[in-house]
C-alpha positions as CSV (number, residue, x, y, z in Angstrom):
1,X,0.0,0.0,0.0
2,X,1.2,3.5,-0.6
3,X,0.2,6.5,1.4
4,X,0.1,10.5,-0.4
5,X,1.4,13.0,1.7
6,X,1.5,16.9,1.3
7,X,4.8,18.1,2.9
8,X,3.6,22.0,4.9
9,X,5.8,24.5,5.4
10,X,7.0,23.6,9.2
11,X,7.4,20.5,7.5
12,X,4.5,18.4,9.1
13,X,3.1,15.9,6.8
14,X,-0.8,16.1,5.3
15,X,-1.8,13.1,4.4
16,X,-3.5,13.3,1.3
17,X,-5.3,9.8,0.3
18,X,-4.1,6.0,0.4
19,X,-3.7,3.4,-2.6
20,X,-5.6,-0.2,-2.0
21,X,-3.2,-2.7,-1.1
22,X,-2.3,-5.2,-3.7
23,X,-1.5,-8.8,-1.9
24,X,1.7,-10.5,-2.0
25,X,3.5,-8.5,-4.7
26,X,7.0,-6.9,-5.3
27,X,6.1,-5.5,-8.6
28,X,2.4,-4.0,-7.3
29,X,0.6,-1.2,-10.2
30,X,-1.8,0.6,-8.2
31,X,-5.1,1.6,-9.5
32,X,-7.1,3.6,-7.2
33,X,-6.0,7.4,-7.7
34,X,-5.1,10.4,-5.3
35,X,-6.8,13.8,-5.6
36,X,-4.5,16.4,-5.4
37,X,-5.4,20.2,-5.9
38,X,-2.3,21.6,-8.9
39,X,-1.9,25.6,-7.6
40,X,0.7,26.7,-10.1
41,X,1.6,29.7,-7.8
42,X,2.8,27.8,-4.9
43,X,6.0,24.9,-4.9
44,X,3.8,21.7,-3.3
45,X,6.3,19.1,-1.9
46,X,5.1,15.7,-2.0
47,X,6.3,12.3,0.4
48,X,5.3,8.7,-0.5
49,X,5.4,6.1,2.4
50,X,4.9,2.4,0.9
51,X,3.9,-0.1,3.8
52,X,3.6,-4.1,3.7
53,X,0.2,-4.4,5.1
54,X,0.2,-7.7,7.4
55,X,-2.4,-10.4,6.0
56,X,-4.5,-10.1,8.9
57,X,-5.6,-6.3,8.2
58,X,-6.4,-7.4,4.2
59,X,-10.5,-7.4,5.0
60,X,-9.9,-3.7,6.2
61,X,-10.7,-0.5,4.4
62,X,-7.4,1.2,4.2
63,X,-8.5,4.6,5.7
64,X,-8.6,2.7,9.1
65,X,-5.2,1.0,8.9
66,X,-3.1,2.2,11.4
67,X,0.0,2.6,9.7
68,X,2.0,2.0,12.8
69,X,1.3,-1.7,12.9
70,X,2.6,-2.0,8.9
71,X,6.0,-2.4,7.9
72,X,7.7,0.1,6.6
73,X,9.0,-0.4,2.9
74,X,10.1,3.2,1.9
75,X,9.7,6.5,1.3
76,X,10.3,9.1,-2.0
77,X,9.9,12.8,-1.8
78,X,9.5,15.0,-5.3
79,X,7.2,18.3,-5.8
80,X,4.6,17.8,-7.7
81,X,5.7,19.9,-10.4
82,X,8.3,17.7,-11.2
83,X,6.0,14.8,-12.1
84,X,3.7,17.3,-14.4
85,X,6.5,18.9,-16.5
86,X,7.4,15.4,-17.6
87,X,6.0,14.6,-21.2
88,X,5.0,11.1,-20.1
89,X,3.3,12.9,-16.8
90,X,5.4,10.2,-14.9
91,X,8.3,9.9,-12.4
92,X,10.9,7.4,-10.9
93,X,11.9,7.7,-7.3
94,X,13.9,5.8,-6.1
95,X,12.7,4.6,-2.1
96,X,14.6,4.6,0.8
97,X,14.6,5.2,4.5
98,X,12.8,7.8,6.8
99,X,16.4,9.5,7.4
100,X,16.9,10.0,3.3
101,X,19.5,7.3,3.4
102,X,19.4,4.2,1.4
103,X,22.6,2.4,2.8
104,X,23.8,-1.1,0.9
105,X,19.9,-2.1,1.2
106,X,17.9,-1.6,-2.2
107,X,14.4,-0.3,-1.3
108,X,13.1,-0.8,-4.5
109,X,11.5,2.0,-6.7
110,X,8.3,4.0,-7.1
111,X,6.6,5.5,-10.5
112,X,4.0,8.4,-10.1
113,X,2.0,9.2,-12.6
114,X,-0.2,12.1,-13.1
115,X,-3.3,12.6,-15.1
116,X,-5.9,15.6,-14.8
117,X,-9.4,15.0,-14.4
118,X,-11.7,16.5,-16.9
119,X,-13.5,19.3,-14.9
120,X,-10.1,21.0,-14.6
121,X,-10.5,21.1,-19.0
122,X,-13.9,23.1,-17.8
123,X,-14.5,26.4,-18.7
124,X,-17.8,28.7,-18.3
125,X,-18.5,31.6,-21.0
126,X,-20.8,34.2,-19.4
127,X,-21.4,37.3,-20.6
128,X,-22.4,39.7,-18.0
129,X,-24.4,43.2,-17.7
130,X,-25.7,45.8,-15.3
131,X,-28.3,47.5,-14.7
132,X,-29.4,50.7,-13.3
133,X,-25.3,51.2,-11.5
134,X,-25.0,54.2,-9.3
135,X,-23.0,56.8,-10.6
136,X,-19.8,57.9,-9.2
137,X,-18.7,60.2,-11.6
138,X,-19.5,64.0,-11.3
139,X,-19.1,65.7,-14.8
140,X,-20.2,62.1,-16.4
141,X,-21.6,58.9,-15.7
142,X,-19.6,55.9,-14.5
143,X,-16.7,54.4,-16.6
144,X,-17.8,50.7,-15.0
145,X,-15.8,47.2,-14.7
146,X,-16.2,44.1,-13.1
147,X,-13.1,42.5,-11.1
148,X,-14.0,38.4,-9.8
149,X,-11.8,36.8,-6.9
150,X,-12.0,33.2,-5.8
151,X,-12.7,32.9,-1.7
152,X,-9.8,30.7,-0.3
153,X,-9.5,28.7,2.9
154,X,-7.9,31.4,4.5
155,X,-10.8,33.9,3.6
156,X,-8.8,36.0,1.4
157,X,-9.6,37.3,-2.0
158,X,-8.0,35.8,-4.6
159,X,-8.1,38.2,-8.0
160,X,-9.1,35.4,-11.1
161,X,-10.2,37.7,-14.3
162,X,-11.7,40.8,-14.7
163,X,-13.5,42.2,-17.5
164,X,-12.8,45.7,-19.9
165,X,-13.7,48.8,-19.1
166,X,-17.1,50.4,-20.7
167,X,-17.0,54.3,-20.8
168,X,-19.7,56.4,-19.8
169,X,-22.7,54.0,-19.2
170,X,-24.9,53.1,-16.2
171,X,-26.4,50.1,-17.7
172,X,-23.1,48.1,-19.3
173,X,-22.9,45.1,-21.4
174,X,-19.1,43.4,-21.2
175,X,-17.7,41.2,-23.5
176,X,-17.7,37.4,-22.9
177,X,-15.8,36.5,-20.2
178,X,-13.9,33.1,-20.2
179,X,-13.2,31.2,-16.6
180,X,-11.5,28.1,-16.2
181,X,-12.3,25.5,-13.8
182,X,-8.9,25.5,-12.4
183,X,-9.5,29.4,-11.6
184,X,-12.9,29.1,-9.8
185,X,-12.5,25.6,-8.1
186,X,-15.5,24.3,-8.8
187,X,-19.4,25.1,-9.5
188,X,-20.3,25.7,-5.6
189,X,-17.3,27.6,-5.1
190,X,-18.1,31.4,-3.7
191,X,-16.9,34.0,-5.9
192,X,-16.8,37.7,-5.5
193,X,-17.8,39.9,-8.1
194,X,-16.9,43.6,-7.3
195,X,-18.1,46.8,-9.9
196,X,-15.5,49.6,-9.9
197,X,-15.8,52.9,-11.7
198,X,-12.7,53.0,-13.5
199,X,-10.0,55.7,-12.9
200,X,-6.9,56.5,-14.4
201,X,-4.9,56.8,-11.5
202,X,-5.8,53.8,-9.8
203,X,-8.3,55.2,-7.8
204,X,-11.0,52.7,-8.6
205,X,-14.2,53.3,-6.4
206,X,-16.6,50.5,-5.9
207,X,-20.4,50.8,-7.1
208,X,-21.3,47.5,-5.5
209,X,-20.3,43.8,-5.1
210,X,-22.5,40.7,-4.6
211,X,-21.0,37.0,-3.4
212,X,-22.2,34.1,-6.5
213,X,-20.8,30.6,-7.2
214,X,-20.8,30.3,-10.4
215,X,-23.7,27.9,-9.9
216,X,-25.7,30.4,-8.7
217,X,-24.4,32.4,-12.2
218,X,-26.0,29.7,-14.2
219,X,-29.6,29.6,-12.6
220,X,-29.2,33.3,-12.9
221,X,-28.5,33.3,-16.6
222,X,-31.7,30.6,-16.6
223,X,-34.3,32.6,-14.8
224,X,-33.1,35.8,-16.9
225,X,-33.6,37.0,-13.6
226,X,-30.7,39.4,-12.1
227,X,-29.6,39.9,-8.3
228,X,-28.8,42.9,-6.5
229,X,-25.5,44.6,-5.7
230,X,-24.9,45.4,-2.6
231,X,-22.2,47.7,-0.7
232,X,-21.2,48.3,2.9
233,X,-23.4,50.8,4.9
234,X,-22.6,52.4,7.8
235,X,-23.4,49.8,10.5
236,X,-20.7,47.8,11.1
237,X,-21.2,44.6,9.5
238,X,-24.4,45.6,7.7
239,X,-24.6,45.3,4.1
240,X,-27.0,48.0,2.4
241,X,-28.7,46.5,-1.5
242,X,-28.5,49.2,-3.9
243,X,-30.7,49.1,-6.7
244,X,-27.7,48.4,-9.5
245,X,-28.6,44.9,-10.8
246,X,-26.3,42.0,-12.1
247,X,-27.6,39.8,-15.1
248,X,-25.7,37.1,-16.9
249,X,-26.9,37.1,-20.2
250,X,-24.8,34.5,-21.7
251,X,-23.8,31.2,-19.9
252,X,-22.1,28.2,-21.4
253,X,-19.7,25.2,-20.8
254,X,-16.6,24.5,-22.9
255,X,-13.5,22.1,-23.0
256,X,-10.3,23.7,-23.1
257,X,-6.6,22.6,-23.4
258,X,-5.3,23.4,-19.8
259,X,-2.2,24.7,-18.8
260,X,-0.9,21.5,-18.3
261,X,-1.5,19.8,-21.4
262,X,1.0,22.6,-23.0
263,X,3.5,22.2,-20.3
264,X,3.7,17.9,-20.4
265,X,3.8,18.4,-24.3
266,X,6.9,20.5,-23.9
267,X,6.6,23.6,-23.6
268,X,8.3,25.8,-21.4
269,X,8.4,28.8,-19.5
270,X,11.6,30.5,-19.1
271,X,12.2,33.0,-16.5
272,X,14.7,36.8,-16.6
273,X,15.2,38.8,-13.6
274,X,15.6,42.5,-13.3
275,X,16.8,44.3,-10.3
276,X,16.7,47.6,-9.1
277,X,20.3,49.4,-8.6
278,X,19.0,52.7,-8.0
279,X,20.2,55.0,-5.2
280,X,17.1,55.6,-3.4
281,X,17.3,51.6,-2.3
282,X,20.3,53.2,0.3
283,X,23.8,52.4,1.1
284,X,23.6,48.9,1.0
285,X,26.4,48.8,3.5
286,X,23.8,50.4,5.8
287,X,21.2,48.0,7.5
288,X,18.2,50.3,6.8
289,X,18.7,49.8,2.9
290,X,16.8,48.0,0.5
291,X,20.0,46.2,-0.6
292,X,21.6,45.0,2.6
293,X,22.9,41.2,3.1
294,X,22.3,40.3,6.4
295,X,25.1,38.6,7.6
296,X,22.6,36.1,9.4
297,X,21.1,35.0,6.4
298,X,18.3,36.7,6.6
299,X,16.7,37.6,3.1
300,X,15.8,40.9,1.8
301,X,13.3,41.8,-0.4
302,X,15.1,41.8,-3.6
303,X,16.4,38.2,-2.6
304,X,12.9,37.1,-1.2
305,X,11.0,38.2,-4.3
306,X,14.0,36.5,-6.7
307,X,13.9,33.3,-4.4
308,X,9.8,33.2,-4.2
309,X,9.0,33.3,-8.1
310,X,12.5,31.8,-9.2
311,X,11.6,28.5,-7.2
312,X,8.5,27.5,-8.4
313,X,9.5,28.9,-11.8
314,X,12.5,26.9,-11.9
315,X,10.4,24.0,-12.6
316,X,9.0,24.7,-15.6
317,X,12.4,25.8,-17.8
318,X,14.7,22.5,-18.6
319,X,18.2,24.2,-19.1
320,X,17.2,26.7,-15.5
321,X,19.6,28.8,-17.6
322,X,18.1,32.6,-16.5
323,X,19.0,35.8,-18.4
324,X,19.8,38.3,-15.1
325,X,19.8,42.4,-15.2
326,X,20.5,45.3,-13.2
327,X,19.1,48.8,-14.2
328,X,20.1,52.4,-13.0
329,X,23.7,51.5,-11.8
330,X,26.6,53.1,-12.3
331,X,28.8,50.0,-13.5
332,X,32.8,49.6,-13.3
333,X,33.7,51.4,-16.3
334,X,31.9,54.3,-14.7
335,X,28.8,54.5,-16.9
336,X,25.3,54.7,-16.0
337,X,23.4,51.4,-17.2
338,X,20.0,50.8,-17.6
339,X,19.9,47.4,-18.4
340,X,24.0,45.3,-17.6
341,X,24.4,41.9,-16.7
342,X,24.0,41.4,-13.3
343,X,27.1,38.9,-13.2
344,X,29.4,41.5,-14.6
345,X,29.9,39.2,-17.8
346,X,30.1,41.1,-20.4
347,X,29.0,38.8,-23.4
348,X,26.2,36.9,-21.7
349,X,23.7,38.0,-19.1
350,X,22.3,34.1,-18.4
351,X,23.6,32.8,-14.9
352,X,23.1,28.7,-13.6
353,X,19.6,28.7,-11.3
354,X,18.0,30.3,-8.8
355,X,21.3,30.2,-6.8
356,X,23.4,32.0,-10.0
357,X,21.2,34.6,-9.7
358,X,21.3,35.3,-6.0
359,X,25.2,35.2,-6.4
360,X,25.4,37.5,-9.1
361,X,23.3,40.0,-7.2
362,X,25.0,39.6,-4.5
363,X,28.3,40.2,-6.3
364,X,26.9,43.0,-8.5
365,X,26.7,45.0,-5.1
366,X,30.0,44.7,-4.6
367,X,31.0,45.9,-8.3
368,X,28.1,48.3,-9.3
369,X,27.3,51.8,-7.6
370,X,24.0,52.6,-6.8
371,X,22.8,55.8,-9.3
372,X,19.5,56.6,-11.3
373,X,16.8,57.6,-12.6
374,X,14.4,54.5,-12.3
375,X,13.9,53.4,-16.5
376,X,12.6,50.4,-17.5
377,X,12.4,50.7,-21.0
378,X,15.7,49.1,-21.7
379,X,14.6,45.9,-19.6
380,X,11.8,45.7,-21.2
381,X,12.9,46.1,-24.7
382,X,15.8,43.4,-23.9
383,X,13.7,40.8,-22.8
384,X,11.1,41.3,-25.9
385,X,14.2,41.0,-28.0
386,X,15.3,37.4,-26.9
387,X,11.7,36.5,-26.6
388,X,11.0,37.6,-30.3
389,X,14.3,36.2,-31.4
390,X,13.0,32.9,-30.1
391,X,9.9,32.8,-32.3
392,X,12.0,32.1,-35.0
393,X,13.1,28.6,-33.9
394,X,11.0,27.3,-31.1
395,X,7.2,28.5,-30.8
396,X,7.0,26.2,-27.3
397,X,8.9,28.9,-24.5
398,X,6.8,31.2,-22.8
399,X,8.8,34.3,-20.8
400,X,8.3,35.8,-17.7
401,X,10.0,38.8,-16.9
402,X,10.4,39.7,-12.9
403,X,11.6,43.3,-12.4
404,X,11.7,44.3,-8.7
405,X,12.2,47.6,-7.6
406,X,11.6,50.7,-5.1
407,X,11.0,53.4,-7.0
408,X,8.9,55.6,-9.0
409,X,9.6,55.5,-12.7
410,X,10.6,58.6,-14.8
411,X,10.1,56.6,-18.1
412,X,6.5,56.0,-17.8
413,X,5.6,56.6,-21.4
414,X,8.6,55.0,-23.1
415,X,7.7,51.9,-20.7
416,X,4.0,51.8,-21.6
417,X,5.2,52.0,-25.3
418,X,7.5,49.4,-24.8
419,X,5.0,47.1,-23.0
420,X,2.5,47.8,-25.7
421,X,4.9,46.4,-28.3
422,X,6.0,43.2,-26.3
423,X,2.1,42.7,-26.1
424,X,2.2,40.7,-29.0
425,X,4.7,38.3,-28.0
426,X,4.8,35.1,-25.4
427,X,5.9,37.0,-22.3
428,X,4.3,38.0,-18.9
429,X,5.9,40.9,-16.8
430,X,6.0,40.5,-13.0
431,X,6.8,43.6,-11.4
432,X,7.1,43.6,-7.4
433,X,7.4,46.7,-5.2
434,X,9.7,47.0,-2.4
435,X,10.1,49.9,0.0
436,X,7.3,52.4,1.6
437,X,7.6,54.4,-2.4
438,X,4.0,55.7,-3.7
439,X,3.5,52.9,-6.4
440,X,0.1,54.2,-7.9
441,X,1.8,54.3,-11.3
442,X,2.4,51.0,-11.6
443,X,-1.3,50.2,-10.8
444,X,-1.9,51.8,-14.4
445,X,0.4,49.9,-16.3
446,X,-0.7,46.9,-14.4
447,X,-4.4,47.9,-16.4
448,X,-6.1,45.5,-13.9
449,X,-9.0,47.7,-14.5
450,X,-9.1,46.2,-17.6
451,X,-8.2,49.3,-19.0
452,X,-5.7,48.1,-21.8
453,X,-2.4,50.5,-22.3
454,X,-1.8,52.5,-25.2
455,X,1.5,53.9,-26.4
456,X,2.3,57.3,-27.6
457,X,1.1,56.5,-31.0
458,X,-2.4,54.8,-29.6
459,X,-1.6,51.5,-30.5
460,X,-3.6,49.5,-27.3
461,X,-2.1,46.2,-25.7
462,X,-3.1,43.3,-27.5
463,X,-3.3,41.7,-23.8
464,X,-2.1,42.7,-20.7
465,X,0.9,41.4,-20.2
466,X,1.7,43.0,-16.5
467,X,1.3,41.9,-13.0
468,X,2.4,44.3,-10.0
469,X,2.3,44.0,-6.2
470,X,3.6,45.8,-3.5
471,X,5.7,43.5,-1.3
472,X,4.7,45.4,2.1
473,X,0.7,44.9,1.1
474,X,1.2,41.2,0.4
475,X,3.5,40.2,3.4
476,X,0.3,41.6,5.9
477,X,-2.0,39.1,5.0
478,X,-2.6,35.4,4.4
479,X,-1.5,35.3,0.5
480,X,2.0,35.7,-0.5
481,X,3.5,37.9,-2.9
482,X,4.4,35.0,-5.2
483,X,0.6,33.5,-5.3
484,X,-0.5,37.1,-5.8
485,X,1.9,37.2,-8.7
486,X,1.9,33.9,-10.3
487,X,-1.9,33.5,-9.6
488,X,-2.9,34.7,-13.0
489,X,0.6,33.9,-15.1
490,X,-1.4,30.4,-16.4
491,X,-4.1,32.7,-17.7
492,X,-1.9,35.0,-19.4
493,X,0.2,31.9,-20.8
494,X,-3.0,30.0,-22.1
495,X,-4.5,33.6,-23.4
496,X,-1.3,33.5,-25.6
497,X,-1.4,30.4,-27.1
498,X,-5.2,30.1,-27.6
499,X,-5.0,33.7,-29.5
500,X,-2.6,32.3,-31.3
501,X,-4.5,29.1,-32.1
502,X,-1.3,27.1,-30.7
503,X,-2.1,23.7,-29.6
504,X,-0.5,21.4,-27.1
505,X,2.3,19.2,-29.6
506,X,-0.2,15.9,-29.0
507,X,-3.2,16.0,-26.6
508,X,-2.3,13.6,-23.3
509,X,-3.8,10.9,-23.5
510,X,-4.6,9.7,-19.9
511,X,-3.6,5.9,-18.6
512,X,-5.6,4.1,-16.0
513,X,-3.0,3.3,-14.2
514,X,-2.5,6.5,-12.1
515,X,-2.0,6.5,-8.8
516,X,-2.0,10.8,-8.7
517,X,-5.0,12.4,-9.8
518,X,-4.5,16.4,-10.7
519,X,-7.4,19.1,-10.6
């Protein structure tokens, strides 16, 4: 019999679910499957414990077994994107004991395999509209948007899609609206759905939100009927219905290709890093900077943020070869740089890992002087040009882009242009704030109001290529920056390749034989 377990942080074990057990067999291929929840955004260790379950226990359902009175056979560890990267969705571990040691003994081996179950290739179509919306807007009426978050365990709010803006217009109709199952969980799910009157600097104010699985969204859409917003009221804890109304007018089901039936075919993400060298970060000699290495290991921001994304990233690129950058330093031949290689090479800007790239950064602030202005443009333009360059021989790498910094930016137009024009191309730009800096402007280039950028031509975004978070609003609550980042980069990577009409290199064809079952 083999037991699933979910390794936590503190490093308890979960236990996830049990196989049956297969009598008097060295060889045994387990059939019944363990459910297991894939969250792109997080790294999900994984332990396997195989036991010899004594004859006399054999008439027993294996959820009672106390595992105690088994034998022991082995244990494998592995995170679970290492199994689902692979093409054939399978993985060899070799078993051994409790304390990671194997010894002269040969504890045999064990082979995961991973298949998804169809309701993560779900998707729901709605097309949603409003009715009589209260205006926020003095001179006009309201410029409205809808914004949906998932409700997790913890009771946060997790941001899934959100729909464009429509200008001017108390009653709005919104285009179609695609949500996958792997975003809302399932049908009984809650969701919020929250109507903001746009603003272009950020300053979104709420018309009214209302709570709806998407269940609930369906009977909706088949009663024509539509439910009320509603918004807080000045009693603590009291909700007040306004008389703005939401209706779905459009609801269907569709199969999709998920995320990963691209990633077991092959393809690939492939992750860059840009850092902030800027003098407002501080001395980093000085322990109040931005920049200082704490001698007892503990991280900083930069290194938190390159450590958080670059480790469940890591998974996903084969040669974990990263292109690295530092912007607005003055480097050793006494220039000003707004994009050089963070390890000072001065042919290739690629380091080996997540490790390479803590090293160079940590070397670069031994070798590069802190300077200005803030300027992403270069960055940007870099990264588009490797990831355009790759189009021409391999349409299976998708590029994400993490630029953390602490400042404002005096190149917001020439970065909006340049985001506009890498809109067309397979890559995703995380940006992460660090530092107590007024970060409003990158709320707009963010265009989670579903306002899409335009450049100073007006050419708009094709898509919206740009995540942003503050580190210091994330690090309060329950969600970490790197879920808060990474959350929607499966979207953004599917919205790509569906645009595109790209299709996984073969379809997966699932085996019965799997003892892991992915949703």
């Amino acid at each position: 019999m083999a037991v699933v377990y979910a390794k936590k942080k503190d490093g308890k074990l979960e236990e996830l679910g049990r196989t049956e057990v297969i009598l008097n067999s060295l060889h045994p291929a387990w059939i019944e499957k363990v459910t297991i929840a894939f969250q792109f955004e997080i790294v999900q260790p994984l332990v396997f414990h195989v036991y010899d379950v004594d004859t006399k226990y054999h008439n027993i359902p294996v959820k009672t077994l106390k595992l105690k009175e088994q034998d022991f056979l082995g244990e494998a560890t592995c995170v679970l994107s290492e199994i689902v990267t692979k093409q054939s969705r399978s993985l060899t571990l070799n078993l051994h004991n409790k304390n990671g040691k194997t010894g002269l003994r040969n504890f045999g081996a064990l082979t995961i395999h991973a298949e998804e179950t169809v309701a993560s290739r779900s998707a729901v179509e709605m097309t949603f509209r409003c009715a009589h919306l209260d205006n926020k807007d003095v001179f006009s009426k309201s410029d409205p948007f809808l914004k949906i978050y998932r409700i997790v365990e913890s009771g946060d709010y997790v941001p899934i899609c959100k729909t464009e803006v429509v200008n001017n217009n108390l009653n709005p109709t919104w285009k179609p609206l695609c949500m996958s199952m792997h975003q809302f969980g399932s049908k009984d799910n809650p969701l919020i759905i929250e109507c903001f009157d746009f603003n272009s600097n950020g300053n979104h104010v709420l018309i009214g939100k209302i709570q709806k699985s998407v269940a609930d969204l369906e009977k909706l859409h088949k009663g024509r009927s539509g439910a009320n917003l509603t918004i807080a009221s000045s009693h603590v804890g009291h909700e007040k219905v306004l008389k703005g109304q939401l209706f779905v007018d459009q609801f269907c089901q569709k199969e999709q290709y998920s995320f990963l039936d691209y990633i077991s075919s092959g393809f690939e993400l492939n992750f860059m890093v840009a850092v902030d060298f800027t003098s407002s970060n501080g001395n980093p000699r000085n322990p109040e900077s931005l920049h200082y290495i704490d001698p007892s290991g503990r991280l900083n921001s930069y290194q938190r943020a390159i450590m958080e994304v670059g480790e469940v990233i890591q998974f996903y690129d084969s040669d974990k070869r990263f292109p690295a950058w530092g912007f607005g330093g003055r480097t050793f031949d006494g220039t000003i740089s707004h994009c050089f290689n963070l390890n000072g090479s001065a042919s290739s800007s690629e380091v080996e890992g997540v490790e390479g790239i803590m090293a160079a950064y940590s070397s670069a602030l031994h070798n590069v002087a802190l300077a200005g202005p803030t300027l992403f443009g270069q960055v940007i333009n870099t990264a588009a040009q490797i990831t355009g360059d790759s189009l021409s021989y391999n349409s299976n790498k998708y590029f994400v882009l993490l630029i953390i910094t602490d400042g404002v930016l005096t190149d917001l137009q020439e970065t909006k242009d340049a985001l506009v024009r890498a809109s067309d191309l397979p890559l995703s730009i995380l940006i992460v704030g660090v530092g107590g800096a007024d970060f409003r402007q990158m709320e707009v280039l963010d265009a989670d109001g579903g306002q899409r950028l335009e450049s100073s031509t007006g050419r708009v975004a094709t898509h919206d290529i740009v995540q942003f978070v503050p580190m210091q609003e994330v690090h309060s609550g329950q969600i970490s920056v790197v879920q808060a980042l990474l959350e929607e980069l499966p979207g953004q990577f599917l919205t790509y390749m569906r645009s595109r009409d790209i299709k996984p290199r073969s379809p997966h064809v699932a085996q019965t034989s799997a003892s892991l079952l992915i949703h």
